[in-house]
C-alpha positions in Angstrom: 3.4 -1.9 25.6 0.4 -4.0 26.5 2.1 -7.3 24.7 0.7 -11.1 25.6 3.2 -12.4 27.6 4.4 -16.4 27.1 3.9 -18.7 30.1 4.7 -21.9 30.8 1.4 -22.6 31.3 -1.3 -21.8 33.8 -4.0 -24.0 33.3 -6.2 -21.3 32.7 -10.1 -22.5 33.7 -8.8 -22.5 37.5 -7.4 -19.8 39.8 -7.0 -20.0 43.6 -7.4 -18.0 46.7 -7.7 -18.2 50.0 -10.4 -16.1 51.0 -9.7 -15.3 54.8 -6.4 -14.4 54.3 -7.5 -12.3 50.6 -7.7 -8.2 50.6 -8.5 -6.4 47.6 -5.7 -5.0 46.4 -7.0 -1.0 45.8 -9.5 1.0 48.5 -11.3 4.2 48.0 -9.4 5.8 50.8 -7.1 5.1 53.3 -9.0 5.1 56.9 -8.0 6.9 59.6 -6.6 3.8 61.5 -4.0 2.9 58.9 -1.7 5.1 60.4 -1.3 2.9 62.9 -1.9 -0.7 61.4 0.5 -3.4 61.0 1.8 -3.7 57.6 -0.5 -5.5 55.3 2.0 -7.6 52.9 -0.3 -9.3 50.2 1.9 -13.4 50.0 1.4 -14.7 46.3 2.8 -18.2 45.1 4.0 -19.2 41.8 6.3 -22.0 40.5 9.4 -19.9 39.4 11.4 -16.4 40.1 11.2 -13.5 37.8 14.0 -13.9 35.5 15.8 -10.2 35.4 14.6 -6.3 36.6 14.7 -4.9 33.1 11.4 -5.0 31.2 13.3 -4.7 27.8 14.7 -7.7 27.0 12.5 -11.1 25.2 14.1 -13.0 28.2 11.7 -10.7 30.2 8.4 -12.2 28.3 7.3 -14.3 31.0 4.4 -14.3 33.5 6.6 -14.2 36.8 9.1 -11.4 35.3 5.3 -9.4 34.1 3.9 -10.3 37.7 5.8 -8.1 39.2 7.2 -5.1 36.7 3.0 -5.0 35.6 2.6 -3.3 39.2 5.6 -0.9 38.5 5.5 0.3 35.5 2.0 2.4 34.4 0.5 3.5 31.2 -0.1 7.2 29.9 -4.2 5.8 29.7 -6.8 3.6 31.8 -9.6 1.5 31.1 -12.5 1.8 33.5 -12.1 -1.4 36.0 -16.0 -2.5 34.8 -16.4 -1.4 31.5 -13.4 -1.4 30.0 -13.9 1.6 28.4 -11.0 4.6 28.0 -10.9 7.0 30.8 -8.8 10.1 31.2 -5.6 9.5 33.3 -2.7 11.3 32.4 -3.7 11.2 29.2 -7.3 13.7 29.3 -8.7 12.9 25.7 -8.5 14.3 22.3 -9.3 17.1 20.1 -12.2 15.0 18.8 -14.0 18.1 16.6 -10.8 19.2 15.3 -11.2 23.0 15.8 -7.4 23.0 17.4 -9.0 23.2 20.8 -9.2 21.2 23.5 -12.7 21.6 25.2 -13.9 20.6 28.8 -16.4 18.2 26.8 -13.7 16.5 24.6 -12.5 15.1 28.3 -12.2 11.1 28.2 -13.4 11.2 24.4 -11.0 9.0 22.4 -12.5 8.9 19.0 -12.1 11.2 16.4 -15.7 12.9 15.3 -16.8 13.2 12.3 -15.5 14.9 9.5 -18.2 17.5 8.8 -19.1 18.6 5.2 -17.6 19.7 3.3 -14.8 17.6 4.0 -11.7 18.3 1.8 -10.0 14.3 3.1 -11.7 12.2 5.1 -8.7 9.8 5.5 -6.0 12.9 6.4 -9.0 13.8 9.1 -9.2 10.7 11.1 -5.2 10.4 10.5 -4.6 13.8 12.2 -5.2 13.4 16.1 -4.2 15.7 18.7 -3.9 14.4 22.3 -4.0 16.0 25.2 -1.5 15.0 28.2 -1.7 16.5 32.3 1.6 15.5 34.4 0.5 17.2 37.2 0.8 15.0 40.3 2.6 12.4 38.1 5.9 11.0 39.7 8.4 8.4 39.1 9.7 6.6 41.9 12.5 8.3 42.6 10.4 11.2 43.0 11.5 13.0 39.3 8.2 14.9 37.9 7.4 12.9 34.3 6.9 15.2 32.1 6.0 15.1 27.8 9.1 14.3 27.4 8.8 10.9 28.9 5.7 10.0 26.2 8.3 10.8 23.3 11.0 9.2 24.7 9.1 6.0 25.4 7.8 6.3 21.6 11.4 6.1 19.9 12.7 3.6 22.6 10.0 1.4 22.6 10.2 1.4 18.5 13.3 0.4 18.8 12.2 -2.8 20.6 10.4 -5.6 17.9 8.3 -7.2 20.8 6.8 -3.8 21.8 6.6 -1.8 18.4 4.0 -3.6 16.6 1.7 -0.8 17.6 3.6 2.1 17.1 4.8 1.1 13.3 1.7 3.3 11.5 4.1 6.5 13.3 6.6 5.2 11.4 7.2 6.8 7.9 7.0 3.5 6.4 3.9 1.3 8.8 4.8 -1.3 7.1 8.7 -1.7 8.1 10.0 -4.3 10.0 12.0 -2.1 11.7 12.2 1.3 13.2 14.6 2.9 10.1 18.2 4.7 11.2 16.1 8.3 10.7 14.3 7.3 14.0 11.2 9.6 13.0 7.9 9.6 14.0 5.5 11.4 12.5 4.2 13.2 15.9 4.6 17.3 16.3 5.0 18.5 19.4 1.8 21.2 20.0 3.4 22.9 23.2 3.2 22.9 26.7 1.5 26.0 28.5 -1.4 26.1 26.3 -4.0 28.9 26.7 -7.1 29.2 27.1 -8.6 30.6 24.0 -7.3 30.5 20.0 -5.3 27.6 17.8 -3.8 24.9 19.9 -5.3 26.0 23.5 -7.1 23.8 26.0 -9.8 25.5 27.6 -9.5 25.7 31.4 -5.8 25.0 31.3 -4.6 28.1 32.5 -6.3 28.0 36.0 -6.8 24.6 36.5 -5.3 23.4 39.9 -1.5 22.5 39.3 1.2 23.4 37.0 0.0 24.6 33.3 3.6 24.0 31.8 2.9 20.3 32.9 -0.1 20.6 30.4 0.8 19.5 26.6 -0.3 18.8 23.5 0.7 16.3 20.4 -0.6 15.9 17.3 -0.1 12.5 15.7 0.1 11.9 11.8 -0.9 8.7 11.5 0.5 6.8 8.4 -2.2 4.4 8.2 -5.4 3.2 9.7 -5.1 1.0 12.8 -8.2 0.0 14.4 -6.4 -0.1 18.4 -4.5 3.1 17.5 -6.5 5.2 20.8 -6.6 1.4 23.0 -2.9 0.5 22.2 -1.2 3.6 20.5 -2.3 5.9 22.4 -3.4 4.8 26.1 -0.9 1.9 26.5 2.0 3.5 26.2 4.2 2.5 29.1 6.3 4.9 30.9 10.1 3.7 31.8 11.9 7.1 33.0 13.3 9.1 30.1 16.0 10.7 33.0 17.3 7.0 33.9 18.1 5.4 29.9 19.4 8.6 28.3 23.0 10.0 29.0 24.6 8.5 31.9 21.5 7.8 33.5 22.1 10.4 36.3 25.4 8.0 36.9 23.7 4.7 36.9 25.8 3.6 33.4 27.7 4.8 30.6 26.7 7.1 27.7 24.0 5.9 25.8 23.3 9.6 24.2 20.2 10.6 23.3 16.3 9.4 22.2 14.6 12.7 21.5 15.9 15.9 21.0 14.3 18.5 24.0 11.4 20.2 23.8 13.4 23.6 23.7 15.8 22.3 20.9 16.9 25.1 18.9 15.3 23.8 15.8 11.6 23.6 16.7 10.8 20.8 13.9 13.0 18.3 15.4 11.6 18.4 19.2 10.5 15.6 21.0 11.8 13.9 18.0 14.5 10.8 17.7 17.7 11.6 17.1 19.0 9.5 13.9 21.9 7.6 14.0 23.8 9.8 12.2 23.7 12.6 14.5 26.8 11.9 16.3 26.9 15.5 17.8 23.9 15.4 19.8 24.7 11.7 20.7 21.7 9.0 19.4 20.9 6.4 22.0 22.4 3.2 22.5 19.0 0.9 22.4 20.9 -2.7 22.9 23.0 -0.9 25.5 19.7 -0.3 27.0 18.4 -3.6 26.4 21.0 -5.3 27.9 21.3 -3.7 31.0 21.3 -5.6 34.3 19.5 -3.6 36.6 19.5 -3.3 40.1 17.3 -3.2 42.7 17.0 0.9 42.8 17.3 1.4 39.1 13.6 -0.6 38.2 11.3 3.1 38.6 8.3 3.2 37.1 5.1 4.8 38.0 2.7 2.4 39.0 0.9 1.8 42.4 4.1 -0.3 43.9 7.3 0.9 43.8 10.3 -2.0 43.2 11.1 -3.1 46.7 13.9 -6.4 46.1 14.3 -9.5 44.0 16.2 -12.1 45.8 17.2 -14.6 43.7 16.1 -18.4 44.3 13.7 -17.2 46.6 11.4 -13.9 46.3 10.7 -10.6 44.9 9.1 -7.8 46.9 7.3 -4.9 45.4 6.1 -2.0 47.8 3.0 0.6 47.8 3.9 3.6 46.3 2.7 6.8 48.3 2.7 8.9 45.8 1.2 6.7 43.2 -1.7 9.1 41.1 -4.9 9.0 41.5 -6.5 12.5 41.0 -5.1 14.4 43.6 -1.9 16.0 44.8 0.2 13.1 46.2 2.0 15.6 48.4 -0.9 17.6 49.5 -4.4 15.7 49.2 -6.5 18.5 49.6 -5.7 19.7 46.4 -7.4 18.0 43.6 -5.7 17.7 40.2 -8.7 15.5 38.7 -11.5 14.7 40.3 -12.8 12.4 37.6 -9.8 10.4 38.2 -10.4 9.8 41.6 -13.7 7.9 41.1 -11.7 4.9 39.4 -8.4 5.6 40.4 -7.6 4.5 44.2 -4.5 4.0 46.1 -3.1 0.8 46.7 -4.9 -0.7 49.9 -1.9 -2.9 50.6 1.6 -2.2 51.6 3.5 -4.4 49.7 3.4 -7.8 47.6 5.6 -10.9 48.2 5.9 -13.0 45.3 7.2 -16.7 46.7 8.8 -19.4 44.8 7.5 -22.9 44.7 9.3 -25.3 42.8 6.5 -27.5 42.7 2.8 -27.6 42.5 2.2 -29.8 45.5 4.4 -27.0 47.7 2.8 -24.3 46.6 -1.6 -26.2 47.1 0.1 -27.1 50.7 1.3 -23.2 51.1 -2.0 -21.8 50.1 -3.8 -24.6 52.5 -1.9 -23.6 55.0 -2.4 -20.1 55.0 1.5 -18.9 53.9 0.1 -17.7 50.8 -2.8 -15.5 49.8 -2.7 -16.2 46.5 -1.6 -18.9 44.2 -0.9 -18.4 40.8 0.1 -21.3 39.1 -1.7 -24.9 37.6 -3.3 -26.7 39.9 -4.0 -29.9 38.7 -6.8 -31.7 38.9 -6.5 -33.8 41.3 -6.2 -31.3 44.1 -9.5 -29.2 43.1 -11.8 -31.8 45.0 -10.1 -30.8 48.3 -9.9 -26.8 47.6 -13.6 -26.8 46.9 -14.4 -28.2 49.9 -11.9 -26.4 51.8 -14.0 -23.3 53.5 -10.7 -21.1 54.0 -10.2 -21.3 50.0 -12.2 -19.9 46.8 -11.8 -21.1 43.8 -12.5 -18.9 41.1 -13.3 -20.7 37.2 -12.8 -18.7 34.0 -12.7 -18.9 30.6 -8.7 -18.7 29.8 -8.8 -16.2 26.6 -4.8 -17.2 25.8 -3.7 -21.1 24.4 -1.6 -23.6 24.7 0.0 -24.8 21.6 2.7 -27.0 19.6 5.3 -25.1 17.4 7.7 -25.7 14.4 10.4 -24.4 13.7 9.6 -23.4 10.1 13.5 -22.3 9.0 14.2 -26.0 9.4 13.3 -28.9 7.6 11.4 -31.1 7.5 9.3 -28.7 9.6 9.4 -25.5 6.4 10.3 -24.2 4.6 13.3 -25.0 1.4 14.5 -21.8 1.5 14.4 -19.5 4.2 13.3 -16.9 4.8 10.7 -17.5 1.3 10.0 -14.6 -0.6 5.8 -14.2 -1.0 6.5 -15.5 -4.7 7.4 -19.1 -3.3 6.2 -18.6 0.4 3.6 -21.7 -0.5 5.5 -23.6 -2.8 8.5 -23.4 -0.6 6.4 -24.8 2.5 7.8 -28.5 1.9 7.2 -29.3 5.8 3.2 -28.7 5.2 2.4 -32.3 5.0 4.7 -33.0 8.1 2.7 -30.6 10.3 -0.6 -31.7 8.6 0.1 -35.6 9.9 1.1 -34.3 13.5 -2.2 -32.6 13.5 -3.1 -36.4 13.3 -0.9 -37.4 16.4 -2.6 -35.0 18.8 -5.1 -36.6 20.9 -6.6 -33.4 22.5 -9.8 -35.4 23.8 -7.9 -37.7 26.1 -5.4 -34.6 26.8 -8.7 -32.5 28.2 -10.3 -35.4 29.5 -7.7 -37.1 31.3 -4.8 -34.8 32.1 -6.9 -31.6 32.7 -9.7 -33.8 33.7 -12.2 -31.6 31.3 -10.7 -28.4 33.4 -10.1 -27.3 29.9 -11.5 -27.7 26.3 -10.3 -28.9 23.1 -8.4 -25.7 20.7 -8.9 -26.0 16.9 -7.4 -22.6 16.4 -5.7 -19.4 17.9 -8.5 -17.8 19.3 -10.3 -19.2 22.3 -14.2 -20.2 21.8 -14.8 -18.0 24.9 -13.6 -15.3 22.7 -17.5 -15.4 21.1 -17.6 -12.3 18.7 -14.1 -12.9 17.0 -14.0 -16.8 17.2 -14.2 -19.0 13.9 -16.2 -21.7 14.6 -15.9 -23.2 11.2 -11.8 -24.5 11.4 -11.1 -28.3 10.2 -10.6 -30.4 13.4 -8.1 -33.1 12.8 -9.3 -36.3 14.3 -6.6 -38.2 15.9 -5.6 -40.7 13.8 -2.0 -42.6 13.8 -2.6 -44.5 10.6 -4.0 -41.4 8.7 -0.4 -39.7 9.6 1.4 -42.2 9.0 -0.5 -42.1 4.9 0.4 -38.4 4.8 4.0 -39.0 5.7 4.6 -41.8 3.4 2.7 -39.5 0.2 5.3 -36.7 1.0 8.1 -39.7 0.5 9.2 -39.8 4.1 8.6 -43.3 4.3 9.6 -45.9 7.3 12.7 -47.3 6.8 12.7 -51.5 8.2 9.8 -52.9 10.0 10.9 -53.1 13.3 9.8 -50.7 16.4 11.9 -47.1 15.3 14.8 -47.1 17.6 16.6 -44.0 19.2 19.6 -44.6 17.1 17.3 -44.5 14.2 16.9 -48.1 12.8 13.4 -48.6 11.4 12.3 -45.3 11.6 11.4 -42.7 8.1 13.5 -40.7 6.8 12.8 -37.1 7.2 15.0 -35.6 3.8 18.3 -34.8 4.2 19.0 -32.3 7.4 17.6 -35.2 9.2 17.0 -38.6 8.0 16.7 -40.9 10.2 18.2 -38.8 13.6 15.9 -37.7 16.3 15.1 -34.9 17.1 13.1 -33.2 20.3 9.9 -31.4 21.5 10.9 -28.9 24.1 8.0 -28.8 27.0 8.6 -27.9 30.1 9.1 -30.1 33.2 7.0 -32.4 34.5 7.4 -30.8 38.4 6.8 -27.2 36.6 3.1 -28.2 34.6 2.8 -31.9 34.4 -0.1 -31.8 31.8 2.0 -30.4 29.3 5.1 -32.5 30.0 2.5 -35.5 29.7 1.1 -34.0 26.5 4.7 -33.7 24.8 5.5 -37.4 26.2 1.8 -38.3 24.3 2.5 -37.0 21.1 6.2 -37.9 20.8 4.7 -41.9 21.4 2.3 -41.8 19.0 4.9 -40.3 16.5 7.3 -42.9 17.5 4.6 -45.3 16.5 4.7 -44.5 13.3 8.1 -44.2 12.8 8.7 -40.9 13.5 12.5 -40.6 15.5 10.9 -37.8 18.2 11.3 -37.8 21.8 10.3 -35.7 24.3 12.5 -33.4 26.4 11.4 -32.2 29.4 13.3 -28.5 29.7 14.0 -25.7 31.9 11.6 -22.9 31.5 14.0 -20.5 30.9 15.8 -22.5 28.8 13.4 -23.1 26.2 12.8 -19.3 25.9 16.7 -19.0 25.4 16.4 -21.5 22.3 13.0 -19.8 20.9 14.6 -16.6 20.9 17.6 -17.9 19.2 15.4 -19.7 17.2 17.6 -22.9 17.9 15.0 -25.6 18.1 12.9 -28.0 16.4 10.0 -28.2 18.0 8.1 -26.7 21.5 5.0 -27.0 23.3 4.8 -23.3 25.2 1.5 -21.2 25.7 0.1 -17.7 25.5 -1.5 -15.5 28.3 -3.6 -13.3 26.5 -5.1 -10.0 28.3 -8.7 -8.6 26.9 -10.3 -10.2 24.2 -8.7 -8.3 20.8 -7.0 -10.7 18.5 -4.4 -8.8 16.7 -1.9 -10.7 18.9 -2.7 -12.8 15.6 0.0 -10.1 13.6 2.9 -9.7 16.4 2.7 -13.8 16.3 2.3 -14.6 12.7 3.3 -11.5 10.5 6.6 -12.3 8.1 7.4 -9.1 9.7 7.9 -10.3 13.0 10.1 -13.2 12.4 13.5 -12.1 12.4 13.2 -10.3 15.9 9.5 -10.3 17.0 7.5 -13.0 18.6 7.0 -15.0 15.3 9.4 -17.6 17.1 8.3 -20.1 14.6 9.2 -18.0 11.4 5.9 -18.3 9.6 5.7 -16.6 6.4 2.9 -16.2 4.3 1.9 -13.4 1.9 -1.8 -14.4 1.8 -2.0 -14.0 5.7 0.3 -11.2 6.0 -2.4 -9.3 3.6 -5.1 -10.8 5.7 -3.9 -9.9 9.2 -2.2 -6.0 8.0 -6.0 -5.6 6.5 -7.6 -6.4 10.0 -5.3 -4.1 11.4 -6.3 -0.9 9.4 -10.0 -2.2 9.1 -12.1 0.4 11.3 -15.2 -1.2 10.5 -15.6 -3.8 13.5 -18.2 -6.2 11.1 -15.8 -6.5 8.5 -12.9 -6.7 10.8 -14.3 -9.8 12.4 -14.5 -11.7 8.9 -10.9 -10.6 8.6 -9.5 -11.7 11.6 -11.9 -15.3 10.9 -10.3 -15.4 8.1 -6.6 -15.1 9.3 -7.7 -18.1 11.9 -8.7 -20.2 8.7 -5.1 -19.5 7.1 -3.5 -20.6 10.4 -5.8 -23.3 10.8 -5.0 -24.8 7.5 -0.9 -23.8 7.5 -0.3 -24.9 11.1 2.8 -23.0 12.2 1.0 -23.5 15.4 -1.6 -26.5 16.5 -3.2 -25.3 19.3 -3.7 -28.2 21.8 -6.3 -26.9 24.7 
C-alpha cells in the first residue's frame, strides 16, 4: 500500500529541525537507565489535523492523515535504511531456485533465479513465486498474534480499494481490470503452514527454529503478468490492517460485514485463504464500503508498526505512542530469545516514547514554535523569507533536498472546454475527442514558472517541465517542450480553436468582453481551486498569477483560495474545473505515472483529472511489465513525453 500521498504542498527543497531539542527516532537498544527516564515525547508541527483514523478512505490521502497512521501501520517487508535494498522481515525471502524448498541461503533473496536449461516456459517460471512468511513475535496492537491469514485478507481487501490496488491487479484473473471482479480471486495458493524440513514445499530449518513452526507459511503466487515492482510493491509492501477487527463483527466493534477469505482449514482446500465472491451468501462476503466508511475510534486504529495509536483530538493534536512489543528480531515478551537475528541488525525499537503531532494554522505560528523550542520538528513550507534567520539560528538545522514529488495545475478533462466531447472517450476517439487540447496548450503559455521559483520560492525550488523531477536522474526526460510564458501566444491559440474575445473592453466578472468558451460555458467564470493563502502562500500566489494573466486575455477565471479538505472533497467527486494541488512522492520509481494517468484509474483511482489516452495507457501498462530496467527507462521517458504534450497535468515547480 505504499501509494504517493497528495499534499497541499510542502515546499519540498527545505525541511526544519531544531537540533537541541532532535532525537533520532529508533536506537539499537534500550539502555539500562530508561527504566527510569522521563518520558521522551518527540513535538512535530504541521499546518493542519489528520482528517479521520481509518486509512481506507481517498479523504485519508493526505500528508497529516499519512503522518501519523505511516507509524502504525507496517508492511509484511523492509528495505535496508542505507541501501534500500529488500531485507527479510516477516516476510524471509523466496524460493528463488524453484526446487519447492525454501533454503537457509534463499533468506532475503527476492528475485526469482534463473530458469535453468532445459526450461519447458520461461514466462510460467518467473510467474510462479513462492514466498516465504515467519509471524513469530509478530503482534497487533491489541496484542492478537498476526498470522497468514492477515497477508490474504489484506490482498482481497486492499483490491477492493482503487487507490491501493494498482499493484495487486497482475493477481487478478484479468491484470488489466479496473476492478477487482465479483469472483474476488486471486491467483495465490496457499502452500501450508508447519512446513518441514525436508521434501516438496518444506523450509529447511523450520522445524527447530526458535518460536512457533505453525506461524511459519508458505504461498505461491501465479502471477498473470509481468510487473517490474512485483517483489518491492506486491510482495514487501503489503500493509497489514487486522484481519480479526474488519471481518464479522469485528470482535463487537460494528455490524456484520461477513467475510474476506475463506480460513485456512476451510473444508475445501482450493478455496483457502481465498475471497469469498459475492455470491456466496452462506459464508457471508465482506462488506468493503462498510469498511471504508467506518469512523473509527481511538482504540479501533491497530496496526503493527513501532507506535501504537495513542489519541486524535480534533482542532488540536494527535498522539501516537511506542509500541513495546513492536518486532525487531526478538521475542517481544521475552528478549533473550531470538526469532531473527538478521532482523535485529536493521530493525530497532522505537527510541522515543511517543509523537505529538501539533496544529498550526499558520506558517508564522508554527517558525515561532520551532524557534521557540515547542516543537522538535516542523513539517510544513517555510517560506522564504524566514530561511535567513533559521540558518543563522544555532538551535535550528536546516536540512535541503531534492523534493522527488511536484506541484502541478489540473483539468478536469470530463468538462469542457477543459476535454474531452464525450466522456469517458473510447481509445477510437480518445484524441479526436480531446477538443480542450488547445485550451490547456495556451495555459501552458500563462504559467510564468521563472518568476514563480524566483520570486515566490525565492529559487528554493526549480522550474517542472514534466511529471518526474530532474533530481530523479536515471528516469527523467530531459528532452520535454518547455512552454515559454507568453500571454499573446495564448491568446493566438485560443482564438485558432474559435474561442475568441467577445468586446474590447477589460473581461469583467459578469462576463462582458471576455471569449467564449463553447457552450457549457461561454462567457461564465469559472475557478482554480488552490489552497489558502495562510496554508501555502506560494501556491495561493501562483493560482492568483495565472488566473491574471488569463483574465488578460480574456479568459473569465478567478482564483479561489479553498479549504484543504475541501478541495480533496471536490477532486474526489470530480466536481471541479480546475486545481493547483501537489504530490509527495516516496523513492524514486515512477510508476506513480499509471495510478495517476491510466484510463483505468479514472472512475475511482487517483486519475482525478480523467485523462484518457490509449497511446499512453499502452505506454505506461508496457513500463509496467518491462523487466528489463534499459528499456523500461525509454518507456517511462516516453510516457513523460505523452504527458508533456497532452497536459492533463502542467507541472509548475
Amino acid at each position: 500500500m505504499r501509494t504517493p500521498i497528495r499534499v497541499a504542498i510542502v515546499l519540498g527543497a527545505v525541511a526544519i529541525v531544531a537540533v537541541m531539542l532532535a532525537v533520532p527516532f529508533y536506537a539499537a537498544t534500550a539502555s539500562a537507565g530508561n527504566a527510569t527516564r522521563a518520558p521522551v515525547v518527540y513535538n512535530v508541527g504541521g499546518q493542519d489535523q489528520m482528517k479521520t483514523r481509518n486509512w481506507l478512505p481517498a479523504i485519508a490521502n493526505d500528508v497529516w492523515t499519512s503522518d501519523v497512521l505511516g507509524r502504525v501501520y507496517d508492511t509484511v517487508g523492509q528495505t535496508d535504511p542505507v541501501t534500500d535494498q529488500l531485507v527479510p522481515y516477516i516476510l524471509k525471502g523466496i524460493d528463488a531456485n524453484g526446487n519447492g524448498r525454501f533454503e537457509r541461503t534463499e533468506k532475503g533473496v527476492f528475485l526469482k533465479g534463473v530458469c535453468q536449461a532445459p526450461c519447458a516456459d520461461e514466462v510460467a517460471w518467473r510467474r510462479n513465486v513462492t514466498a516465504y512468511y515467519d509471524f513469530n513475535g509478530v503482534y497487533y496492537h491489541d496484542n492478537v498474534q498476526a498470522t497468514i491469514e492477515d497477508v490474504m485478507f489484506n490482498y482481497v481487501m486492499q483490491s477492493l480499494n482503487p487507490r491501493f490496488n494498482t499493484d495487486m491487479r497482475l493477481l487478478w484473473d484479468d491484470p488489466n481490470a479496473a476492478a477487482f471482479p465479483a469472483s474476488r480471486h486471486l491467483n495465490v495458493q496457499f502452500v501450508g503452514c508447519s512446513l518441514l524440513d525436508t521434501g516438496q514445499n518444506s523450509w529447511e530449518g523450520a522445524p527447530n527454529a526458535p518460536g512457533l513452526n505453525s506461524l511459519r507459511c508458505g504461498l505461491r503466487f501465479f502471477l498473470q503478468d509481468d510487473f517490474a515492482l512485483f517483489y518491492r510493491s506486491t510482495l514487501a509492501g503489503l500493509t497489514l490492517f487486522p484481519q480479526h477487527e474488519f471481518e464479522t463483527t469485528g470482535l463487537g466493534r460494528h455490524a456484520d460485514w461477513g467475510h474476506a477469505i475463506y480460513p485456512q482449514t476451510y473444508a475445501d482446500p482450493t478455496k483457502r485463504l481465498n475471497g469469498v465472491p459475492t455470491d456466496d451468501l452462506t459464508f457471508g462476503p465482506f462488506n468493503y464500503p462498510a469498511a471504508e466508511a467506518w469512523q473509527m475510534t481511538d482504540a479501533d486504529v491497530i496496526g503493527t508498526g513501532p507506535f501504537k495509536f495513542g489519541t486524535w483530538s480534533f482542532g488540536a493534536f494527535a498522539r501516537v505512542d511506542r509500541y513495546t512489543n513492536y518486532f525487531y528480531g526478538l521475542n517481544p515478551l521475552d528478549h533473550s530469545t531470538v526469532f531473527d537475528a538478521d532482523v535485529a541488525k536493521y530493525m530497532h525499537q522505537p527510541f522515543i516514547d511517543a509523537i505529538l503531532f501539533k496544529i498550526y494554522r499558520t506558517t508564522q505560528l508554527g517558525v515561532l514554535a520551532l524557534e521557540s523550542g515547542e516543537i522538535d520538528f516542523y513539517h510544513w513550507a517555510v517560506p522564504p523569507e524566514f530561511v535567513p534567520d533559521l540558518l543563522n539560528d544555532p538551535n535550528i538545522r536546516v536540512w535541503a533536498n531534492a523534493e522527488p514529488g511536484f506541484f502541478y495545475l489540473a483539468y478536469n478533462m470530463r468538462r469542457e472546454p477543459f476535454g474531452y466531447t464525450t466522456y469517458p472517450p473510447t481509445p477510437a476517439n480518445d484524441r479526436s475527442s480531446d477538443a480542450g487540447l488547445p485550451f490547456r496548450k495556451a495555459f501552458a503559455h500563462l504559467i510564468d514558472k521563472a518568476t514563480i521559483v524566483r520570486v515566490l520560492l525565492q529559487n528554493y525550488g526549480v522550474i517542472a517541465d514534466g511529471t518526474v523531477s530532474p533530481a530523479n536522474t536515471f528516469w527523467y526526460n530531459g528532452t520535454l517542450p518547455k512552454y515559454a510564458y507568453d500571454p499573446t501566444q495564448a491568446g493566438l491559440i485560443l482564438d485558432n480553436a474559435g474561442w475568441t474575445k467577445i468586446g474590447t473592453g477589460t473581461c469583467l466578472p459578469d462576463g462582458t468582453n471576455c471569449r467564449n468558451l463553447g457552450p457549457r460555458l461561454g462567457t461564465s467564470q469559472f475557478e482554480i481551486l488552490t489552497p489558502q493563502a495562510d496554508y501555502d502562500p506560494i501556491r495561493a500566489s501562483a493560482g492568483a498569477t495565472i488566473a491574471a494573466a488569463a483574465r488578460s486575455i480574456g479568459v473569465n477565471v478567478v482564483s479561489k483560495p479553498t479549504a484543504f479538505g475541501a478541495i480533496v472533497a471536490a477532486t474526489n467527486a470530480h466536481d471541479f474545473d480546475m486545481f493547483i494541488l501537489g504530490w509527495r512522492i516516496s523513492g524514486t520509481d515512477p510508476d506513480y505515472l499509471f495510478s495517476f494517468f491510466h484510463s483505468s484509474n479514472a472512475a475511482a483511482g487517483q486519475n482525478y483529472q480523467g485523462f484518457y489516452d490509449s497511446t499512453f495507457d499502452s505506454v505506461v501498462s508496457s513500463s509496467r511489465k518491462e523487466l528489463d530496467e534499459g528499456k523500461r527507462q525509454q518507456l517511462i521517458k516516453y510516457a513523460q513525453g505523452i504527458l508533456a504534450d497532452r497536459l492533463p497535468y502542467d507541472v509548475l515547480y
